[in-house]
BALOBA-1460 file (C-alpha; in Angstrom, 3 decimals):
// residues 81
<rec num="1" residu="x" x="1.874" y="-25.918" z="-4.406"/>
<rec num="2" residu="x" x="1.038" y="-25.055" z="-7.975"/>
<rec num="3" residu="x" x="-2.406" y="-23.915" z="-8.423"/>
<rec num="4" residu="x" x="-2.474" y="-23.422" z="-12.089"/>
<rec num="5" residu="x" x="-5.593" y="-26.192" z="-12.337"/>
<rec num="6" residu="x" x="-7.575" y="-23.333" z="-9.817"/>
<rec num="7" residu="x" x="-10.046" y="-21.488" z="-12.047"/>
<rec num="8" residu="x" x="-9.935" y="-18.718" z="-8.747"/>
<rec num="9" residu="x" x="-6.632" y="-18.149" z="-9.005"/>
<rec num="10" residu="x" x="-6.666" y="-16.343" z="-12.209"/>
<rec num="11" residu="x" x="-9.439" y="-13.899" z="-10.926"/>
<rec num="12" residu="x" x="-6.838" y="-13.225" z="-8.097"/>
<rec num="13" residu="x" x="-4.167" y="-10.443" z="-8.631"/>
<rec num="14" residu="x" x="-1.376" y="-10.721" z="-7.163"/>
<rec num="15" residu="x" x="0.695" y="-8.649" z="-4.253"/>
<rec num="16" residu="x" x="2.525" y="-6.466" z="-6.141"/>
<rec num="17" residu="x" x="-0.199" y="-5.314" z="-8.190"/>
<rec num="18" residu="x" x="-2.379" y="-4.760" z="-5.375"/>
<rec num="19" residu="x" x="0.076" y="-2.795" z="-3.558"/>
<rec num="20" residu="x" x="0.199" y="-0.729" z="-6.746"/>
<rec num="21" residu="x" x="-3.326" y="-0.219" z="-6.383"/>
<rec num="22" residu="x" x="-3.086" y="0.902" z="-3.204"/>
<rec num="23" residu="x" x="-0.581" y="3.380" z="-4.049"/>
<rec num="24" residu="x" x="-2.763" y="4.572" z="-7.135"/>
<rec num="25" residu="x" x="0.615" y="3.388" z="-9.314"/>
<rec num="26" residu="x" x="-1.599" y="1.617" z="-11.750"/>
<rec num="27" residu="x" x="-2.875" y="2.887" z="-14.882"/>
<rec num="28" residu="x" x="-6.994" y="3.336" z="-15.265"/>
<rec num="29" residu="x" x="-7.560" y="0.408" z="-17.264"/>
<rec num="30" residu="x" x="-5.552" y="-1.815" z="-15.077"/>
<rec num="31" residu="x" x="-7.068" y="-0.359" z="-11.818"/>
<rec num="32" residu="x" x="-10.612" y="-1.005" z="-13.350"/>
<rec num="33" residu="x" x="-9.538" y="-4.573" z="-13.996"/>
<rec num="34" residu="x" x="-8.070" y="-5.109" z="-10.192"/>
<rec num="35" residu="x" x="-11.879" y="-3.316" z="-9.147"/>
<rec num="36" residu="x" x="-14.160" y="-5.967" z="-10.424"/>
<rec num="37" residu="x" x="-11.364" y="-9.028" z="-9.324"/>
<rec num="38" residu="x" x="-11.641" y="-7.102" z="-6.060"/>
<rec num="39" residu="x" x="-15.921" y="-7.287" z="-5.902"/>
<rec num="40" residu="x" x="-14.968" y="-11.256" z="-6.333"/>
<rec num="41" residu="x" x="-12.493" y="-12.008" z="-4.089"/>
<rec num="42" residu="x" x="-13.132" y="-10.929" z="-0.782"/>
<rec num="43" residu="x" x="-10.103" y="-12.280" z="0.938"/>
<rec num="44" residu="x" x="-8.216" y="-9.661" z="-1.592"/>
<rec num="45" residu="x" x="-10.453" y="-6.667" z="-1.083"/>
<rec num="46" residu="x" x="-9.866" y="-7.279" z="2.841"/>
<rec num="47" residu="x" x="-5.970" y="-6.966" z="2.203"/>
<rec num="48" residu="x" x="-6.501" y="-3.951" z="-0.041"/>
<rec num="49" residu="x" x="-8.785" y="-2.474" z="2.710"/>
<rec num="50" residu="x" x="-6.202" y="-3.104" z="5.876"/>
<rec num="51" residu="x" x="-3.197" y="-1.655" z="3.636"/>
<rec num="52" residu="x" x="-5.187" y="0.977" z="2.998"/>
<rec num="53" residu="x" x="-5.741" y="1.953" z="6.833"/>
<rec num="54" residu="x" x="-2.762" y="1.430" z="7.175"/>
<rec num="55" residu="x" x="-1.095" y="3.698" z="4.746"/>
<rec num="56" residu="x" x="-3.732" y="6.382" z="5.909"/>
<rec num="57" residu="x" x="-2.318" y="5.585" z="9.846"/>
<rec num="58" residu="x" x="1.055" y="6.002" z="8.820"/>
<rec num="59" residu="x" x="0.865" y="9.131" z="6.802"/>
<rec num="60" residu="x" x="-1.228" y="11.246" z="9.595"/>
<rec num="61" residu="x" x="1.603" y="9.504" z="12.131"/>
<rec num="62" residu="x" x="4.734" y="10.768" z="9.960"/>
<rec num="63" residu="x" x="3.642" y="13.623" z="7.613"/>
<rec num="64" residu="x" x="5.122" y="16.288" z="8.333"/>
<rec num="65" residu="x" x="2.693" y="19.997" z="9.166"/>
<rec num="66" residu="x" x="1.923" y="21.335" z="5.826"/>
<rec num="67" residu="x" x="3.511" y="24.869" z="7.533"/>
<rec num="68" residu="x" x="7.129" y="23.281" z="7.943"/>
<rec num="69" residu="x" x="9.599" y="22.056" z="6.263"/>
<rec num="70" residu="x" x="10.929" y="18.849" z="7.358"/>
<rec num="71" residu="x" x="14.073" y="18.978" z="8.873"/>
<rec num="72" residu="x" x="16.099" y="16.877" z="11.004"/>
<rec num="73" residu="x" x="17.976" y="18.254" z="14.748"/>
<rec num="74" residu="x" x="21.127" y="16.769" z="15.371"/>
<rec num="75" residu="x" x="22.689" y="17.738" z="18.712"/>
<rec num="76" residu="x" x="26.350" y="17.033" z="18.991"/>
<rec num="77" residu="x" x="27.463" y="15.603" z="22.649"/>
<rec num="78" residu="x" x="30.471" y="17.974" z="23.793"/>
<rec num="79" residu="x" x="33.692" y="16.255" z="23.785"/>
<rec num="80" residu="x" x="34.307" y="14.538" z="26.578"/>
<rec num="81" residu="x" x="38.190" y="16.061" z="27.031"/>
């Protein structure tokens, strides 16, 4: 469905640039500009918000200790002959 006749949908950024705002990728003039199309589109600023969460979730669920250095175990089976 085109919705280029929508007045809304050219308040409403699209996915990639909200992701980038969610990863602070954008630059300060841009972010500004996705800030006040966020205060008007609430169905936006609800994605933004759950991404959010969940990037916070996933960080405290795979960051490693800031005492260690990742690393990775491997244990090798012994042969079998």
């Amino acid at each position: 469905m085109n919705n280029d006749d929508d007045p809304n949908s050219v308040l409403r950024p699209d996915l990639p640039t909200l992701s980038a705002f969610v990863d602070d990728e954008l630059p300060d003039a841009e972010s500004a500009g996705v800030l006040a199309r966020l205060a008007n589109d609430p169905h936006a600023a609800a994605q933004v918000a759950a991404w959010r969460a969940q990037k916070s979730t996933l960080k405290a669920l795979f960051s490693a200790p800031a005492h260690e250095d990742p690393s990775v175990v491997v244990h090798a089976p012994d042969p079998w002959w």
